[in-house]
N, C-alpha and C positions, 0 to 999 in steps of 0.2 A: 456733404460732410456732416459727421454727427459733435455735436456740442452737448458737454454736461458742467452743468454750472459748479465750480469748484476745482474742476479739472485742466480744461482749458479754454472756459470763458467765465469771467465774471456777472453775476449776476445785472448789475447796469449797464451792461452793455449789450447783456442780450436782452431788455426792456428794449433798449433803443431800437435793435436793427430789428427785432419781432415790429416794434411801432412802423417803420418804415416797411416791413413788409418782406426785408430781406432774408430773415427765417423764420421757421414757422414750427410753435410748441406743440409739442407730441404728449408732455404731460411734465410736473414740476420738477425742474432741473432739468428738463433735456430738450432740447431743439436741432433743429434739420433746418440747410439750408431749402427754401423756399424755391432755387427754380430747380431744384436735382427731384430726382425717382425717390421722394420720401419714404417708401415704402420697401423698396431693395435696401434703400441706407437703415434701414431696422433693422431689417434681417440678417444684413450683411454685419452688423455691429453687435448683432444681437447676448451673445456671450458678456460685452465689458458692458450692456446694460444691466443686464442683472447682476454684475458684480458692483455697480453703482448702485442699483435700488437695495439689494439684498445680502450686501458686504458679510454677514455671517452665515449664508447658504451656499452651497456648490453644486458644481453638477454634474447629473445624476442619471439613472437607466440610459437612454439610446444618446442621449445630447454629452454624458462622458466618452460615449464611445467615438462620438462624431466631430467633438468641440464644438458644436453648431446645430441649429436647430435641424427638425427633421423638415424636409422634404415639404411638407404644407404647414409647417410655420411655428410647429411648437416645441418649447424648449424647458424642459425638466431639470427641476433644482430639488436639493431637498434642504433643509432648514426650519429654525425653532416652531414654525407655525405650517398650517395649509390654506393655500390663498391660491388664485388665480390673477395674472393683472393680463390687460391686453392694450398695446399700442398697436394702431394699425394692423396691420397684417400677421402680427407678431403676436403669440400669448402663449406667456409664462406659466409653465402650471409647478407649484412649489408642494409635496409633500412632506411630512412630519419627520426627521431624520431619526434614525435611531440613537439610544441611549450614548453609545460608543461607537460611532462612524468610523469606519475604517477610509480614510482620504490619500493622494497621496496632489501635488501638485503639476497643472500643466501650461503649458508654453502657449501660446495665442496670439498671432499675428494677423492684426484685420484693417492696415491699412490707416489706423490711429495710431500706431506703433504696438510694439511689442508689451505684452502684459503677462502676470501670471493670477492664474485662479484654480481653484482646489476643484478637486473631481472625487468621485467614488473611485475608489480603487479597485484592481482587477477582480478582488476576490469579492467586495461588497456589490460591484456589479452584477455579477454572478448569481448572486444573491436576490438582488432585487428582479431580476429577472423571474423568477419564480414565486414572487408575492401574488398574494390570492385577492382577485376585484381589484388589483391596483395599474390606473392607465400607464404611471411608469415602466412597469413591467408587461404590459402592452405594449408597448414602444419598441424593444427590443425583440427585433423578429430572429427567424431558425436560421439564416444565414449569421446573424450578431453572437447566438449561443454557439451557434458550432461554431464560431472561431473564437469567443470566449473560455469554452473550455479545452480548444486544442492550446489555447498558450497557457492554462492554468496547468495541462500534463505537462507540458514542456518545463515550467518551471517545475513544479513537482516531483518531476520523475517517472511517474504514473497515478493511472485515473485514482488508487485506492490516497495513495499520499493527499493530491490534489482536495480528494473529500474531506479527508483529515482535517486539511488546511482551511475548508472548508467550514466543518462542522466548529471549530475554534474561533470565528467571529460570528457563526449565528448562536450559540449557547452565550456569549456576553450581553447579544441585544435579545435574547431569545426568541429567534427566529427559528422553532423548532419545524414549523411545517417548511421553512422556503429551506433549510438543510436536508432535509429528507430528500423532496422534490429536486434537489440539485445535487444530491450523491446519488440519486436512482438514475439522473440522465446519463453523472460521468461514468459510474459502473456497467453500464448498459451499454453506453458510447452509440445511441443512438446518431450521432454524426456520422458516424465513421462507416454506416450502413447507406449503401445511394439504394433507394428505394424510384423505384423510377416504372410508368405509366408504361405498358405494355406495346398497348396500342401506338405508340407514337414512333414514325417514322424518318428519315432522314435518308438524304441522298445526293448525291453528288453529281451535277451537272457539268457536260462538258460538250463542245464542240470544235469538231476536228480533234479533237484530243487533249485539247487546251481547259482544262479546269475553268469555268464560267461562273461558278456561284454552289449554293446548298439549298435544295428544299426541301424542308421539312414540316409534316405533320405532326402535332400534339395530343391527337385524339380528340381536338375542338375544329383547330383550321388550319391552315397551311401558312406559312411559312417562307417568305423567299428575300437569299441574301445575297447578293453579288458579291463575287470575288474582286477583292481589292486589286485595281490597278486594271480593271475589266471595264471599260467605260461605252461601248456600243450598246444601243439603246436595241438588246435582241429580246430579250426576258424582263417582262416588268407588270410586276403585282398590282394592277391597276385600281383592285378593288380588295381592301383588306381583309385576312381570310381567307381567300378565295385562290383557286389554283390560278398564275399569270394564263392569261389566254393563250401566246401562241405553246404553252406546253399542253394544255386543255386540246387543243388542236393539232396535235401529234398525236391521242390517244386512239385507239383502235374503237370503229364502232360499227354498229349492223353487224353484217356478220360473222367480223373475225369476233365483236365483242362476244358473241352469242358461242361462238366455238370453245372460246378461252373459258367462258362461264364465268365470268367477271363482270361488274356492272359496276362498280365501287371505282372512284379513280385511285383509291391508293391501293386498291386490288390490283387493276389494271398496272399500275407502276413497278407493284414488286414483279408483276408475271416478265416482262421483257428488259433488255439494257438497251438496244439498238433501235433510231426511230429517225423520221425523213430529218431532212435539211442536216441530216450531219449529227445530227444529236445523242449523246450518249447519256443513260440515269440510269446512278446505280448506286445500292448501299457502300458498296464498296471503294471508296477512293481509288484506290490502285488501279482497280480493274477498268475506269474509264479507259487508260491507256493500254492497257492491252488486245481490247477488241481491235476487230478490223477495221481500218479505215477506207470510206466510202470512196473510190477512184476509178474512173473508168476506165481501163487499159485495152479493153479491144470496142471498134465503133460494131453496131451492128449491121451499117452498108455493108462492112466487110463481108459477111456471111448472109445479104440477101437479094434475092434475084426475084425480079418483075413483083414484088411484094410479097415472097416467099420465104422463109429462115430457111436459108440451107447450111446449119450448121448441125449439131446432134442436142436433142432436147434429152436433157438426163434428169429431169424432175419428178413429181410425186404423181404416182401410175396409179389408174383403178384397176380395185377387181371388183370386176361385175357381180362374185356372189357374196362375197367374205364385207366387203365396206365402198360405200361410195366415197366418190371423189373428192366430196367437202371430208368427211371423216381422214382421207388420208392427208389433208393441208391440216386439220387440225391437231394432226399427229405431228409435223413439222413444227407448227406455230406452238406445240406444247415445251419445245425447246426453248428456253428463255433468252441463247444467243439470237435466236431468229428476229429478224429485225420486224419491227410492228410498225403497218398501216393504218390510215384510217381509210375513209368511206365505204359503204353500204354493199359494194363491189366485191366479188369475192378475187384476191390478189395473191400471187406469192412474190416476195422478193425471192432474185437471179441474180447468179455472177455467168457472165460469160467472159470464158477464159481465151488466151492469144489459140487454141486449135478450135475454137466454135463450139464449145460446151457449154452446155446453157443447164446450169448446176444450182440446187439451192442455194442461198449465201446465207446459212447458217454460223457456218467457219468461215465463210471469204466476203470478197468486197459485195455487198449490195450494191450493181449498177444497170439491173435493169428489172422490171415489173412483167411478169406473169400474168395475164387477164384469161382464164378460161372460160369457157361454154358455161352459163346457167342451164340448168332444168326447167318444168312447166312450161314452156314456150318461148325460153327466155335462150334457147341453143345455139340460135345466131348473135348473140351478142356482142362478140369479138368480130365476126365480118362486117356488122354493122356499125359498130363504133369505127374499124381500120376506115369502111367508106367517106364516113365524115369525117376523121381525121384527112384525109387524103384530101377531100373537098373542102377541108378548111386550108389545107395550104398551098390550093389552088386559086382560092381566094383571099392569095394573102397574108397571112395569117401565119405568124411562125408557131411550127412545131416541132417535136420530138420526132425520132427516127422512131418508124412502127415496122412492123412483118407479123404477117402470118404464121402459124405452125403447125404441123399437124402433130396431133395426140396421139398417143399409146390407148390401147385397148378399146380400140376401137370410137374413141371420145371426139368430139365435133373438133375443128380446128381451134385455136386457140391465138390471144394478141400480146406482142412483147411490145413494150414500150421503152425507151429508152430514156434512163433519168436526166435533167437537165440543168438538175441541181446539185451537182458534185462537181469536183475536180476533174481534169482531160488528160494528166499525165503528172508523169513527177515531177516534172517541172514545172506544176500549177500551184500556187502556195496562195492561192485567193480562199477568200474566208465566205462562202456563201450560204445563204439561207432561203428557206422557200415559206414564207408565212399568207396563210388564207384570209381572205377580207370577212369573214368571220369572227377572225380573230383581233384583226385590227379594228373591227368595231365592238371589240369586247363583247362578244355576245356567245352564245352556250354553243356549241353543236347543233340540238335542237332548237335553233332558233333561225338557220343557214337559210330556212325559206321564207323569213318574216323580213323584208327590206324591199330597197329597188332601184333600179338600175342609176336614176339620181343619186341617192344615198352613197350608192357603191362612187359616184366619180366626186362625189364632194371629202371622202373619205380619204382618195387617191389624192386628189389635185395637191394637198398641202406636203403631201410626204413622199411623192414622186421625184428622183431625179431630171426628169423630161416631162411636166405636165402635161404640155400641151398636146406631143405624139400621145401619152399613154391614156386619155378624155377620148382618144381617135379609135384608138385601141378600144377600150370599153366599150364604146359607140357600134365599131365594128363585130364585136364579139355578143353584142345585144342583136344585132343584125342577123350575122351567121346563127345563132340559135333560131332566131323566128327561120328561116328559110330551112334548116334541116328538121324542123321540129321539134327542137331538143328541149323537152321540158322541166332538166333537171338542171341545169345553166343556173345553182345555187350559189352563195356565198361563199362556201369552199369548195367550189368549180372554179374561184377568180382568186389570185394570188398576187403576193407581190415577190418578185424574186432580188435580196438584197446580196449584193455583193461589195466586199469591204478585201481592201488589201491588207497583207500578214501585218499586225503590229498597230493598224490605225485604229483610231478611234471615232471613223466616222464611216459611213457606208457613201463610198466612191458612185455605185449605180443602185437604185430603186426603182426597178422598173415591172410595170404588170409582166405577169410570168407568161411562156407560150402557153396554147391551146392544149387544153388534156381533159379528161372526161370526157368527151364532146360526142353524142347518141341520139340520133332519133328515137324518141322514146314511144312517139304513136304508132310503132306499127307492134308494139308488145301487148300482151294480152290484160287490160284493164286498164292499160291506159290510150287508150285510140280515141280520149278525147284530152288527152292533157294539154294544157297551158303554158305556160311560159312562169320559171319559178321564180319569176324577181319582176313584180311589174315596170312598165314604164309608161311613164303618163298616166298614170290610175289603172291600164288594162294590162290586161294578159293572152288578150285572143284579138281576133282580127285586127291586127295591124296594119298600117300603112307608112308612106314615106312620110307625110307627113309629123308620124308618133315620132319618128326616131330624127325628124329636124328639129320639134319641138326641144324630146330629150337634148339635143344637142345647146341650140338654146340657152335651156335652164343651165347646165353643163358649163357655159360659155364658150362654147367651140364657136368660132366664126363661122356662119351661113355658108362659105364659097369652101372652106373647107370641110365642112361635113360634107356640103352638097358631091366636093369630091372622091371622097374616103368611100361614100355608099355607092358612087358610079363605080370606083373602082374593085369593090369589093366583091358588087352583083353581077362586072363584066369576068372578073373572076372564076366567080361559080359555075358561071351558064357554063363557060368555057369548060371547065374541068369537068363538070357535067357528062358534055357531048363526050366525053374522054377517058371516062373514067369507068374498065371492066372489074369484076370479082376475079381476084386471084383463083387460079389454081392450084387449090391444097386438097392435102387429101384428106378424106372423110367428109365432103361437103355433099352432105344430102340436097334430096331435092327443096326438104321444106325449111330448107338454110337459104339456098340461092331465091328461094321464091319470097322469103321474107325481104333478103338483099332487095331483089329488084321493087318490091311492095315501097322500101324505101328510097329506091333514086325517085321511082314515080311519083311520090309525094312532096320530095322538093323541086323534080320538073314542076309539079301544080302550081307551087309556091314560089317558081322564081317566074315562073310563066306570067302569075294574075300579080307579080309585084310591077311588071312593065307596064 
């Protein structure tokens, strides 16, 4: 509580309780109770002290507009002299008032009771605003004048009257230059013009169709605001500035980035609306709801036989003399409904429809992924990647529905995958998302190979619905990579897939996502000596059982259970191994099948010398 001597304490008795300790003098005639926030009780009273220290001054530039100080603590009077005084946290800055003050009085309620004290009036504020070297008129920033002079038109009539009215209290105090300067703004109306940054962008985030937030650029940094009443922890600005990671990890990169010709993320932003786990961004509010929503309606077992799509592939065709293959997805991907991938992989989003057309999903649902044949000796890539798919969920290991297919114009076969992060039917109303540990380690894209396989389970363990399974999980998918060779087993290779029921506000299941990317990458040309891309236990090569019990270990997976997770993983393999032929699809050259079998023989070696 604030105390001013005369008002509502007598001078001997604030001697006494000052002596005891009980308040404490801020300066002559005024005192603060001793055990309260001395300092908020300044500011917070601050008005009826200067009307006690300064009874013939009022107030003035930003503190009439406000009744209260500004913002960091200083409070503008004007009156017979110029002085400064400062209490605590609180300083008063008083300039010289003019000859004939235009005042009028205002109303102040601060917890002492109600009081009144005189102010500059609408139109001397106005005024003071526009005084030259004066911090009063500093004070007053361009949000305070443009609503200064939208209520001087208001009363006036218009900006010319307003100046009128104007220029009639600065010729009394002769304030010839702050009348000038304050009829060239009203005349001008520089308020009334929104001048606004070019470069700055905004956009509307949503999932499943559900409005989730706004992120916006400035032309400095980004921007992210959740939609009120939006409480799942899906999007979140970790580092300010800075794009939220899991939206950084929806962007497209390698080589759709390079197609699009965009490198810029708010480049990349405006090129597409459509992007995995559901996500829709777009300048355009409306239009989140109008795209398609991502729902599976046909399985693709339906339409595949001994690992084969037998349905009709109606996607983007080469011609062998006019444009290659990549040129004709980027002619798709130049359409901004197409929905955008990332990783380095070259991919189209597919809808296959209930008759087995397997059609871009430009206009329609995205529910399945397009993997074709690389060039330079990268042609088997899809038979190879189908094998280790197969072999990982031979060993356990869930995964997505895959098939083969064969291409048009003669092009190698090609792998569909099916997504496993969407909706099963219409009568799925679950809220799902697919976020990369990548991301949840807040880290760039480029940075997906800088970690390890500890890192990745100490990351998991605390945000996992099932710890203990998804530590087993990890452990086994660190495993499976060393045995197929796969040395691209990066940070956003590993995901976590959250699913949240309609309406909650918490995710029901967080569980690491199934197996996807998954590729012997040593039998490809340049890398037939790579490593393993997330060490564990300090290495990346030569491994043993012993590395991944250690990992386990540190991990805290119990010994009896790790020890059983990798018998069960490696009886797995071998099995599926002995088991597992190349589809018959067509266009499968010889030096397709001869890469294939280069690859089973390389994890025979490797499940061989692991016994």
């Amino acid at each position: 509580m604030l105390y001013l001597i005369g008002e509502n304490l007598d001078s001997d008795r604030a001697h006494y309780q000052a002596e005891k300790g009980r308040i404490v003098k801020l300066m002559r005639g005024i005192y603060a109770d001793a055990d309260q926030d001395v300092d908020s009780t300044v500011l917070r009273h601050a008005a009826r002290i200067a009307k006690y220290l300064y009874p013939r001054a009022y107030l003035s530039a930003a503190s009439a507009i406000l009744l209260a100080p500004t913002r960091d603590g200083r409070l503008f009077i004007s009156g017979p002299r110029s002085q400064r005084t400062r209490i605590r946290t609180l300083e008063i800055i008083q300039n010289t008032a003019p000859t004939y003050p235009s005042t009028a009085p205002a109303l102040i309620v601060d917890g002492l009771g109600e009081f009144r004290i005189d102010v500059s009036s609408l139109r001397q504020r106005f005024l003071e605003a526009f005084r030259l070297r004066s911090e009063h008129a500093a004070s007053i920033n361009e949000e305070m004048r443009s609503s200064l002079a939208a209520r001087l038109i208001e009363e006036y009539g218009d900006p010319k009257s307003a100046a009128d009215a104007l220029w009639t209290l600065a010729r009394e105090n002769e304030w010839y230059r702050e009348g000038e300067r304050a009829e060239r703004y009203l005349l001008k109306s520089p308020s009334l013009i929104e001048v606004r940054n070019e470069a700055a962008l905004r956009f509307t985030v949503a999932w499943h169709g559900q409005r989730i937030g706004e992120l916006r650029h400035d032309g400095f940094e980004w921007r992210w605001r959740a939609e009120k009443g939006f409480n799942l922890p899906l999007v979140q600005q970790r580092t300010p500035g800075k794009l939220p990671p899991f939206i950084l990890s929806l962007l497209p990169e390698g080589w759709l980035e390079r197609v699009l010709k965009e490198s810029d993320e708010r480049a990349l932003l405006r090129s597409g609306k459509r992007y995995m786990s559901n996500i829709t961004i777009s300048s355009d509010t409306a239009e989140t709801a109008t795209l398609p929503a991502d729902r599976l309606s046909t399985r693709l077992s339906e339409f595949t036989t001994e690992g084969v799509f037998t349905g009709r592939y109606e996607g983007p065709a080469r011609d062998d003399i006019e444009h290659s293959f990549e040129e004709n997805l980027a002619r798709l991907f130049a359409n901004a409904q197409t929905p955008r991938l990332s990783g380095v992989q070259i991919k189209a989003p597919m809808f296959l429809d209930p008759q087995g057309r397997l059609v871009p999903s430009t206009t329609d649902p995205f529910t399945h992924i397009l993997k074709p044949a690389g060039t330079s000796g990268f042609q088997a890539l899809p038979i190879v990647e189908y094998l280790s798919m197969t072999l990982g969920q031979a060993a356990g290991l869930e995964t997505p529905a895959i098939a083969l297919t064969g291409m048009p114009d003669g092009m190698p076969p090609a792998l569909i995958v099916e997504r496993f992060d969407i909706r099963s039917g219409v009568d799925d109303h679950r809220r799902i998302a697919l976020e990369d540990i990548c991301s949840v380690l807040d880290l760039p894209p480029e940075a997906k190979y800088d970690s390890t396989i500890e890192r990745v389970a100490r990351a998991v363990r605390p945000l996992s619905t099932a710890p203990e399974e998804d530590l087993l999980v990890i452990l086994k998918r660190a495993l499976f990579a060393w045995l197929i060779a796969d040395g691209d087993m990066h940070l956003k290779n590993l995901a976590l897939l959250k699913i949240a029921a309609a309406g909650a506000d918490s995710f029901e299941s967080v569980r690491m996502a199934p197996l996807y990317d998954a590729v012997t990458t040593r039998v490809f040309p340049g890398l037939e000596h790579d490593r393993m891309a997330l060490k564990l236990g300090g290495k990346d090569d030569r491994l043993r059982r012993a590395d991944f019990l250690r990992m386990a270990a540190t991990a805290g997976i119990p010994a009896h259970a790790a020890d059983a997770a990798i018998d069960e993983l490696t009886k797995g393999f071998a099995t599926g191994l002995d088991q597992i032929i190349v589809p018959d699809v067509p266009n499968l050259a010889a030096e397709i099948t001869a890469k294939a079998e280069q690859m089973l023989e390389l994890c025979r070696e490797r499940i061989a010398a692991w016994h």
